[in-house]
N, C-alpha and C positions, 0 to 999 in steps of 0.2 A: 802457341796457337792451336797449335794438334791437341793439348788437354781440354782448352775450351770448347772445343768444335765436340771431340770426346762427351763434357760433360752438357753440353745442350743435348747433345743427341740424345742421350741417357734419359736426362728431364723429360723431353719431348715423349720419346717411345712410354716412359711407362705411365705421364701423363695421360697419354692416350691407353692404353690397356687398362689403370684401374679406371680411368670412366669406364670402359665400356662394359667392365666386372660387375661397377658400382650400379649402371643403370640397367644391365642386365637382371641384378638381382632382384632391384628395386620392379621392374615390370615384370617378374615372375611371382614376385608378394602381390603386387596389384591384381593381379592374375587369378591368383588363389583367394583375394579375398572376395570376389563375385558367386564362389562358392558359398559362403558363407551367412546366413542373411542376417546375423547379428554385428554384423563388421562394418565401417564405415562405405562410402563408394569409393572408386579406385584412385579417385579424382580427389576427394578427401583426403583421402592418405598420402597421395604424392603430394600435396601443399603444406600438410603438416609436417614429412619429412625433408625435403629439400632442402630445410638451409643444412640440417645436420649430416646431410649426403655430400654436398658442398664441402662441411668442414671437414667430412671423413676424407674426401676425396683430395684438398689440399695437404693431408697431413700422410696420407699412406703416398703421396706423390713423392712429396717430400722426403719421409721413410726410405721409400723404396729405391727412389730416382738417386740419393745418396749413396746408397751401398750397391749400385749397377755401376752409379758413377766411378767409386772405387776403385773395383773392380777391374770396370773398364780401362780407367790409367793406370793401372799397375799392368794391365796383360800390356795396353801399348808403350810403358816405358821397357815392359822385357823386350817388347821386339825393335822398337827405336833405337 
């Protein structure tokens, strides 16, 4: 029961951190491209990006949330 509780929590936490990488980035490109007057508006470019921010965002979850998960059960099976 401790692994599962373990690997939610893993899921969870870095779910939450690459969004908030993912959407970070994404409003600082939107950001810079008001500089720009040959660029689309900001508003353009987050609709056209979105679903592939999505797919990044489930797959580095995934990525990453695995190998915390790891990780994570290995340091609690040392100390269990």
């Amino acid at each position: 029961m401790k692994y599962l509780l373990v690997m939610l929590a893993s899921y969870a936490s870095t779910h939450y951190l690459v969004g908030l990488l993912i959407q970070g980035q994404l409003a600082n490109i939107a950001e810079g491209l008001r500089h720009r007057p040959d660029a689309p508006t900001p508003g353009e470019y987050l609709r056209e990006v979105r679903p592939q921010a999505r797919r990044a965002h489930r797959q580095y979850t995934v990525m990453a949330g695995s190998a915390l998960a790891l990780v994570a059960c290995l340091i609690a099976s040392w100390f269990g």
